[in-house]
C-alpha positions in Angstrom: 107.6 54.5 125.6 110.1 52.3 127.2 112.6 50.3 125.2 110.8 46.2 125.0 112.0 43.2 124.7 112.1 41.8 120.8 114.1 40.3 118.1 114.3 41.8 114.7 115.7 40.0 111.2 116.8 41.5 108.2 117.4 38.8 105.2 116.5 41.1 102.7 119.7 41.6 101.0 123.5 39.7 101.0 123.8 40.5 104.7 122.2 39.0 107.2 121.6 41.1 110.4 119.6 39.6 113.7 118.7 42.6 116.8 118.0 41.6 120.1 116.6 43.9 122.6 115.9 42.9 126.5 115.3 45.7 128.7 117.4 48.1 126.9 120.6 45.7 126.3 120.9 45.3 122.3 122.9 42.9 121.0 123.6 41.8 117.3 124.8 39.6 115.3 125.7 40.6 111.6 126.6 38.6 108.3 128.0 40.2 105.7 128.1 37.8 103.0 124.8 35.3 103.5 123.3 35.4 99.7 121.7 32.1 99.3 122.7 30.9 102.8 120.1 32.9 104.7 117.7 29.6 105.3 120.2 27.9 107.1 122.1 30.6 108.2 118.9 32.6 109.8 118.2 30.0 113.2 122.1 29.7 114.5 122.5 33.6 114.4 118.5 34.1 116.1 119.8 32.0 119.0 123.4 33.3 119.2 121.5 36.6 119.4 119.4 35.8 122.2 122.0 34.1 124.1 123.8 37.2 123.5 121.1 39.2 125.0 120.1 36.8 127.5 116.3 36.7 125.8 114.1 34.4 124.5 111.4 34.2 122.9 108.8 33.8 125.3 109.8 37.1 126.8 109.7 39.4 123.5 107.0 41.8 123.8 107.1 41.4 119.6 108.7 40.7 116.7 109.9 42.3 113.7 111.3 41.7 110.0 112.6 43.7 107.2 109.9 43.3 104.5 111.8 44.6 100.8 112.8 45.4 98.8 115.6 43.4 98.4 115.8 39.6 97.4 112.8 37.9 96.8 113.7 34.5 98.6 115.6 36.5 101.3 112.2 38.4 102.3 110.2 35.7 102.4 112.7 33.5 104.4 112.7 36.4 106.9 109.1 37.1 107.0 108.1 33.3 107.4 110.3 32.7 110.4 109.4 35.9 112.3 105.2 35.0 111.4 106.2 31.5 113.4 107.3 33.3 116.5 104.7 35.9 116.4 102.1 32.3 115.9 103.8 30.5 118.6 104.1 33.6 121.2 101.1 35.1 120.5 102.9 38.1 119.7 102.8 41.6 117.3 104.5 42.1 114.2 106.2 45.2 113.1 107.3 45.6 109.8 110.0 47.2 108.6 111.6 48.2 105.3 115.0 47.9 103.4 114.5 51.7 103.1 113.9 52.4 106.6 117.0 50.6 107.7 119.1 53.0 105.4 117.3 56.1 106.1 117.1 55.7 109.7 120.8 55.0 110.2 121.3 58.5 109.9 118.1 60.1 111.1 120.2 61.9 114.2 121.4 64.1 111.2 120.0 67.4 109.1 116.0 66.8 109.3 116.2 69.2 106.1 118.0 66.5 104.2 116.5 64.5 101.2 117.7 61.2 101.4 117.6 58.5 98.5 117.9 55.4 100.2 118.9 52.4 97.2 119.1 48.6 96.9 120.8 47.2 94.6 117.9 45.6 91.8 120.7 44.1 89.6 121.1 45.1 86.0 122.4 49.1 86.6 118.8 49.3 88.2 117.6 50.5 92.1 114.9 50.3 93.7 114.6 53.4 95.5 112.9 55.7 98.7 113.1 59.2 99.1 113.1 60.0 102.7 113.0 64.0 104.5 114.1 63.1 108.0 111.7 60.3 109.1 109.2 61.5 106.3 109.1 59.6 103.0 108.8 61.8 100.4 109.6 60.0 97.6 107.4 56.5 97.6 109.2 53.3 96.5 110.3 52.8 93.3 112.3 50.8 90.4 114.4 53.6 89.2 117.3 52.9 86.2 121.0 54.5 86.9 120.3 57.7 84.9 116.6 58.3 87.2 119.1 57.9 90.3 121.4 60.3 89.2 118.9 62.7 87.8 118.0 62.4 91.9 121.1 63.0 93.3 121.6 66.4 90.5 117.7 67.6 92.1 119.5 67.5 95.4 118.9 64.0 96.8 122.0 62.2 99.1 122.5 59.0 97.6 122.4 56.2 100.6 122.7 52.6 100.7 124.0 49.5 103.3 126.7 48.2 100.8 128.6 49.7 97.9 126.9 49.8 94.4 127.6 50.0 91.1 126.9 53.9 90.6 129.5 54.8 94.1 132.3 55.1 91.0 130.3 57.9 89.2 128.9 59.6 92.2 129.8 59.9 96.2 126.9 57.1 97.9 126.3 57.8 102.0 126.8 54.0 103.4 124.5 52.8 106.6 125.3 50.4 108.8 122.7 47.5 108.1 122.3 46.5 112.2 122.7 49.9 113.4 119.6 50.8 111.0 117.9 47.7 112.0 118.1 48.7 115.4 117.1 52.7 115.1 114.4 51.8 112.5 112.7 49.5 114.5 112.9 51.4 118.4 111.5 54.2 116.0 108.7 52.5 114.3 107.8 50.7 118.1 107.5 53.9 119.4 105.2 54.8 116.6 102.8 52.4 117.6 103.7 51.4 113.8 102.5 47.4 114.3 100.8 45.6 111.5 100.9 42.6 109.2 104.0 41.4 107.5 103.4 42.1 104.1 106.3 41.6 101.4 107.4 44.5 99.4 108.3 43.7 96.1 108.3 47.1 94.1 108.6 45.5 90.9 107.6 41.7 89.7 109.7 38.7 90.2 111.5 37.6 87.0 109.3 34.8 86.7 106.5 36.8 86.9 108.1 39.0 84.5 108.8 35.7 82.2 105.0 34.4 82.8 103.7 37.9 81.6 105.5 37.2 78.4 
């Protein structure tokens, strides 16, 4: 399949990374430190992107967001404005994980190699994907310090976008947030992997937690 025309977002975590694709030329726009800033950070780096890339939005074959894990208010900032341009354009969604953008950062590497791709869930917890090449093999979960490193002892890479608080007991693989953005969603277009942009959240909110009590 030929590379399309779209626009991808990641608000998922403290970054915020925007990919925009016409007719091969890729262009991004990445900002490291957005926690908390990504609603009205989001719109200024969507059109510098575009303007970047010479796109708009009328001419984006579709559109795609990271979907979790990651911050709750972050995924759904990201999710709702990529819904309004798929709305207004008449145009498919792909969704895309936190997980993917790690593990397909590196996916040019050993096939062979398990990959456990972590974000940061606060509180010396993760919430983790294994990953064998493209393969998940491992499905998400909410894994405490000790489950990680029990991982990484079975033979698992450790691998996340930013540092975290584990990297000073044990070596963690760092990704590139836009150049995963970009390889996990030309990989998952090619898949044909289109669908509805559903939030991950691998483990409640804390006021979900709270209301339970």
């Amino acid at each position: 399949m030929s590379i399309q025309n779209f626009l991808a977002l990641d608000t998922s975590g403290n970054h915020l990374s925007v990919i925009a694709c016409k007719e091969g030329n890729i262009q991004r726009v990445f900002l490291p430190n957005c926690a908390m800033k990504h609603a009205v950070s989001v719109m200024p780096a969507v059109e510098d992107a575009l303007q970047k890339a010479e796109l708009s939005l009328e001419e984006c074959d579709f559109f795609s967001a990271v979907v979790g894990a990651g911050s709750f208010t972050g995924i759904r900032i990201g999710i709702s404005a990529i819904k309004g341009f798929c709305l207004a354009f008449q145009k498919p969604s792909l969704p895309v994980t936190s997980f993917d953008v790690v593990a397909y950062n590196g996916v040019d590497g050993d096939a062979s190699q398990k990959k456990l791709c972590l974000i940061d869930a606060l509180h010396d917890s993760y919430y983790a994907c294994g990953y064998k090449g493209e393969e998940i093999i491992l499905p998400p979960a909410y894994l405490s310090e000790e489950e990680v490193l029990a991982l990484a002892k079975e033979g698992y890479t450790l691998c996340a976008m930013g540092e975290l608080p584990l990297s000073e007991k044990t070596e963690v693989q760092l990704s590139d947030p836009c150049v995963g953005l970009e390889k996990a969603v030309l990989a998952k277009a090619k898949q044909n992997a289109f669908g509805e942009l559903t939030a991950l959240y691998v483990r409640k909110s804390s006021a979900e937690l709270n209301l339970g009590k």
